[in-house]
N, C-alpha and C positions, 0 to 999 in steps of 0.2 A: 228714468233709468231704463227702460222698455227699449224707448228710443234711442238710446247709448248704444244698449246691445246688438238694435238691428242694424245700426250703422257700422258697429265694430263688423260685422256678420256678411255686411255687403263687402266690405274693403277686406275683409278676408277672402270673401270669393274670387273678387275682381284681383287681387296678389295672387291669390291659387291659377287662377287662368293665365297670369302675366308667368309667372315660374315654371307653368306646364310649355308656354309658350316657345319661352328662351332653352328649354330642356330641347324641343323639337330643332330650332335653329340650330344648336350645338350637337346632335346627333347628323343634322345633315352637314355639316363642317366636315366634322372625324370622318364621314363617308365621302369627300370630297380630298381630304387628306390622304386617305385608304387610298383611291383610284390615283390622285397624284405620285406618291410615293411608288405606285405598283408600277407606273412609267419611267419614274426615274430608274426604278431596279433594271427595268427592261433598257435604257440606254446605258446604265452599266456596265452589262454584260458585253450589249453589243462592242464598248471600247476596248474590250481585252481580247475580242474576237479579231480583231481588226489588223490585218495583216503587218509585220514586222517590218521597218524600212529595212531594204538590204543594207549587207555594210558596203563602205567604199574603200574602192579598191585600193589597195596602199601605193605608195610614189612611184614612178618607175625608174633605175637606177642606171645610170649611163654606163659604159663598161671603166673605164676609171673607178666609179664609187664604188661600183659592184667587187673590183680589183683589192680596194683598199678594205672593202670590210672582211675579205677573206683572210685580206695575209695582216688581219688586226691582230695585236699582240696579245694572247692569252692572261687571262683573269689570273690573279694571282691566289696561291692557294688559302683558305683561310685556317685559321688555327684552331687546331681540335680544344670543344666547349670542356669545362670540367665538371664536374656535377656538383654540385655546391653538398658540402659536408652537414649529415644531419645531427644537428647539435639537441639534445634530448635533456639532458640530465637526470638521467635517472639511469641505474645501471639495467642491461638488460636482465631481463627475470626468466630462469631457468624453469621448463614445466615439469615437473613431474609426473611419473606414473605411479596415480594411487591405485 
Protein backbone atom coordinates (compact mmCIF):
# COMPACT_ATOMS: atom_id res chain seq x y z
CA UNK A 1 0.00 0.00 0.00
CA UNK A 2 3.08 2.28 0.99
CA UNK A 3 4.38 1.51 -2.36
CA UNK A 4 0.99 2.39 -4.18
CA UNK A 5 1.17 5.83 -2.66
CA UNK A 6 4.72 6.70 -3.41
CA UNK A 7 4.26 5.72 -6.99
CA UNK A 8 0.91 7.52 -7.16
CA UNK A 9 3.24 10.70 -5.45
CA UNK A 10 5.85 10.49 -8.19
CA UNK A 11 3.37 10.56 -11.28
CA UNK A 12 1.75 13.24 -9.61
CA UNK A 13 4.92 15.26 -9.49
CA UNK A 14 6.22 14.29 -12.77
CA UNK A 15 2.16 15.47 -14.39
CA UNK A 16 2.70 18.70 -12.07
CA UNK A 17 6.10 19.46 -13.76
CA UNK A 18 4.61 18.27 -17.38
CA UNK A 19 1.37 21.01 -16.64
CA UNK A 20 3.75 23.72 -15.35
CA UNK A 21 5.62 23.07 -18.46
CA UNK A 22 2.97 23.34 -21.12
CA UNK A 23 1.58 26.51 -19.00
CA UNK A 24 5.19 28.18 -19.93
CA UNK A 25 4.86 27.15 -23.74
CA UNK A 26 1.53 28.66 -23.87
CA UNK A 27 2.23 31.93 -22.13
CA UNK A 28 5.13 32.17 -24.76
CA UNK A 29 2.68 31.61 -27.81
CA UNK A 30 0.14 34.47 -26.54
CA UNK A 31 3.34 36.70 -26.26
CA UNK A 32 4.34 35.70 -29.75
CA UNK A 33 0.57 36.30 -30.80
CA UNK A 34 0.86 39.84 -28.85
CA UNK A 35 3.95 40.98 -30.94
CA UNK A 36 2.34 39.36 -34.23
CA UNK A 37 -0.97 41.05 -33.99
CA UNK A 38 0.87 44.53 -32.88
CA UNK A 39 2.55 44.33 -36.60
CA UNK A 40 -0.42 43.59 -38.27
CA UNK A 41 -2.19 46.65 -36.59
CA UNK A 42 0.82 48.55 -37.61
CA UNK A 43 0.47 47.47 -41.38
CA UNK A 44 -3.06 48.46 -41.10
CA UNK A 45 -2.83 51.67 -40.50
CA UNK A 46 -0.13 52.09 -42.68
CA UNK A 47 -2.91 50.90 -45.69
CA UNK A 48 -5.31 53.80 -45.06
CA UNK A 49 -2.31 56.18 -45.01
CA UNK A 50 -1.57 55.41 -48.34
CA UNK A 51 -2.07 57.92 -50.68
CA UNK A 52 -5.51 57.99 -53.04
CA UNK A 53 -5.02 56.98 -56.85
CA UNK A 54 -6.10 60.23 -58.54
CA UNK A 55 -9.19 60.08 -60.60
CA UNK A 56 -8.98 59.90 -64.36
CA UNK A 57 -9.74 62.32 -66.27
CA UNK A 58 -13.07 61.99 -67.92
CA UNK A 59 -13.20 61.68 -72.21
CA UNK A 60 -12.46 64.44 -74.16
CA UNK A 61 -15.27 65.60 -76.29
CA UNK A 62 -14.91 66.69 -80.06
CA UNK A 63 -16.67 69.81 -80.77
CA UNK A 64 -19.77 67.87 -82.41
CA UNK A 65 -20.49 65.91 -79.16
CA UNK A 66 -19.74 68.74 -77.15
CA UNK A 67 -22.46 70.65 -79.62
CA UNK A 68 -24.93 67.85 -79.16
CA UNK A 69 -24.98 67.72 -75.44
CA UNK A 70 -25.69 71.33 -75.02
CA UNK A 71 -28.50 71.72 -77.42
CA UNK A 72 -29.87 68.16 -75.68
CA UNK A 73 -33.48 68.36 -75.18
CA UNK A 74 -34.54 69.11 -71.51
CA UNK A 75 -35.58 66.50 -68.99
CA UNK A 76 -39.02 66.45 -68.67
CA UNK A 77 -40.69 67.82 -65.70
CA UNK A 78 -41.82 65.28 -62.95
CA UNK A 79 -45.03 65.35 -61.29
CA UNK A 80 -45.60 66.67 -57.91
CA UNK A 81 -45.45 63.50 -55.18
CA UNK A 82 -48.67 63.39 -52.85
CA UNK A 83 -48.25 62.71 -49.37
CA UNK A 84 -49.93 59.65 -48.82
CA UNK A 85 -53.10 60.28 -46.42
CA UNK A 86 -52.88 59.19 -42.70
CA UNK A 87 -55.40 56.79 -42.17
CA UNK A 88 -55.67 56.49 -38.05
CA UNK A 89 -58.98 55.45 -36.94
CA UNK A 90 -59.43 56.79 -34.23
CA UNK A 91 -61.14 60.30 -34.15
CA UNK A 92 -58.83 63.03 -32.99
CA UNK A 93 -59.11 63.84 -29.20
CA UNK A 94 -59.56 67.33 -28.20
CA UNK A 95 -57.17 68.47 -25.01
CA UNK A 96 -58.71 70.27 -22.53
CA UNK A 97 -57.84 72.82 -19.97
CA UNK A 98 -58.15 71.43 -16.66
Amino acid sequence: MVLQLAAGHGQIEALTKEIGRLAELVAKGNEQITGLMAIAMRNKRGERKSPAKPPESPPSLDDEARVAFVDRPAAPDLPQKKQPERVNGSKTVMMRNL
